[in-house]
C-alpha positions in Angstrom: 0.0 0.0 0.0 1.7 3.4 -1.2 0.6 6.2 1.3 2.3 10.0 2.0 3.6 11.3 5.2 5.6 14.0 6.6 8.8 13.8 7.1 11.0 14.3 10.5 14.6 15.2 11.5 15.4 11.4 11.6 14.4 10.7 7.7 17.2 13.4 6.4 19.3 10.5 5.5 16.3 7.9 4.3 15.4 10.9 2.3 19.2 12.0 1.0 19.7 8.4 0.0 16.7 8.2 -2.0 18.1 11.5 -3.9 21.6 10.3 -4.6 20.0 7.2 -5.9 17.5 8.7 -8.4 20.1 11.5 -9.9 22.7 8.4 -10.4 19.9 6.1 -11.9 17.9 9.1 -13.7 20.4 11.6 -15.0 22.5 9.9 -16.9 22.9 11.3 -20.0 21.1 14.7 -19.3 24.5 15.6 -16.7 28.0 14.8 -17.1 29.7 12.0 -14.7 31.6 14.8 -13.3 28.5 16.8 -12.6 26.2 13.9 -11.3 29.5 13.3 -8.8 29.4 16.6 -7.6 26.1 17.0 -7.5 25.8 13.8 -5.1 28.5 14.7 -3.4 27.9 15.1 0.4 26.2 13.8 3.3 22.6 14.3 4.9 24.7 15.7 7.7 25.9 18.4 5.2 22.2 20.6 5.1 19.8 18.3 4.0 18.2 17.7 6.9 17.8 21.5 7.5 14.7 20.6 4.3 12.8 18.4 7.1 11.4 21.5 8.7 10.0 22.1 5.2 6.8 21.0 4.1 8.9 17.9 3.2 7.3 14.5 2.2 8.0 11.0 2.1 5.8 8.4 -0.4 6.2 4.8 1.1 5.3 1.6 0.2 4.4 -0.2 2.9 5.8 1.5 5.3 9.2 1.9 3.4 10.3 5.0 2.4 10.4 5.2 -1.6 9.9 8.6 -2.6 10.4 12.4 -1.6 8.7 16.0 -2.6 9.1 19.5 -1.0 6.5 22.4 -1.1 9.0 25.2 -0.1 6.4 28.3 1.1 8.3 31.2 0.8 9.4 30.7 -2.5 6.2 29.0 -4.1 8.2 26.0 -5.0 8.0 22.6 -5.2 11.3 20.7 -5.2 13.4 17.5 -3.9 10.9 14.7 -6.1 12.9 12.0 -6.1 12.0 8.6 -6.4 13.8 5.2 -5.8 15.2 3.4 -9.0 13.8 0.5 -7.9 9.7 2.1 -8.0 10.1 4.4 -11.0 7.6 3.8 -13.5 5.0 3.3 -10.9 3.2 6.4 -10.7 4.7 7.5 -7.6 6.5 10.5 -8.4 2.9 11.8 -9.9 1.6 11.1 -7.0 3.9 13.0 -4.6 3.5 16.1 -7.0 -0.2 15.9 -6.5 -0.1 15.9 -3.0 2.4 18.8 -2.9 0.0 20.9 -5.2 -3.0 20.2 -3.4 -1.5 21.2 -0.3 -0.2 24.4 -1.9 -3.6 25.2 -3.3 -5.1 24.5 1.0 -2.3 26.9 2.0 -3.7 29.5 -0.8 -0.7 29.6 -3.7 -1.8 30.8 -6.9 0.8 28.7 -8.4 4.2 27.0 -7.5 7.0 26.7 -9.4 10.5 24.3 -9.8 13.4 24.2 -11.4 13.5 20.9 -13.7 16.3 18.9 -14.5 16.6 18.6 -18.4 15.6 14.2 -18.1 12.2 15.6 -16.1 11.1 18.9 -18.1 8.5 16.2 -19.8 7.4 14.7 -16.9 6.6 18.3 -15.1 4.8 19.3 -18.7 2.2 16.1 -18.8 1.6 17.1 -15.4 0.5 20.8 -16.2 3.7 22.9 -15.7 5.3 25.3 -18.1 8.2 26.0 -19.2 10.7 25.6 -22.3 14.0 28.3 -21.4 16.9 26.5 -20.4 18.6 28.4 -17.5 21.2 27.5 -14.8 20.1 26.3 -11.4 22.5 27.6 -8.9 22.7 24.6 -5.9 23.2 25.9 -2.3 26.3 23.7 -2.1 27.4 25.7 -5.4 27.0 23.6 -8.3 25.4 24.8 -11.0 22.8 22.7 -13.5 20.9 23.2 -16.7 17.1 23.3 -15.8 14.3 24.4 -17.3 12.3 27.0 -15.0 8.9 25.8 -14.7 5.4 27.5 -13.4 1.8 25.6 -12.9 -1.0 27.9 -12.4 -3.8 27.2 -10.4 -7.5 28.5 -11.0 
């Protein structure tokens, strides 16, 4: 059974370790090696458990932690869907998205945005969002990435 919860302090690395795997398994090809190494550089300790106090999410499958998503309030955003190699192609990532913009729309957004990564600009367009100008997303750690800006609307 696949159900959504929020996550905690304690699921930084659960969560950081399902992000390292999906840019490894899902990026390939849209990011250089030396760019998916940097990129996954790093430890939960490093920040990313600072995102927990976010309106951060896990999807799990019975129980298990498969997926993540962020709805990021101040900045209208929705970020950090990742899902496990090993239940892509399920639905799941959809899924998370959908609960992120619903509970955007509760919390009164007019829209969200994200910054893509150039494998998932389809995926975010089948989904509603829009968006077609490469630009460079600047990482806190200091990386920088192609993405493709993207905005949904709500009415």
């Amino acid at each position: 059974m696949f159900e959504i919860r929020r996550a905690s302090h304690s699921d930084s690395q659960t969560a950081f370790d399902i992000r390292l795997l999906a840019i490894r398994h899902q990026c390939i090809g849209a990011y250089s090696e030396t760019q998916l190494l940097a990129w996954t550089a790093g430890a939960a300790d490093d920040g990313y458990y600072t995102l927990m106090e976010k309106h951060f999410y896990l999807g799990c499958m019975d129980g298990e932690p498969v997926a993540t998503g962020m709805l990021d309030l101040e900045n209208s955003e929705i970020g950090a869907i990742f899902v496990h190699p090993g239940f892509m192609q399920q639905g799941i990532g959809g899924r998370i998205l959908k609960h992120l913009e619903c509970l955007a729309r509760e919390l009164g957004l007019k829209e969200v945005k994200l910054d893509a990564t150039l494998n998932a600009a389809d995926f975010y367009r089948r989904c509603g969002f829009v968006g077609e100008e490469p630009a460079i997303y600047h990482s806190p750690s200091g990386l920088q990435l192609a993405c493709i800006p993207m905005v949904k609307r709500f009415l």
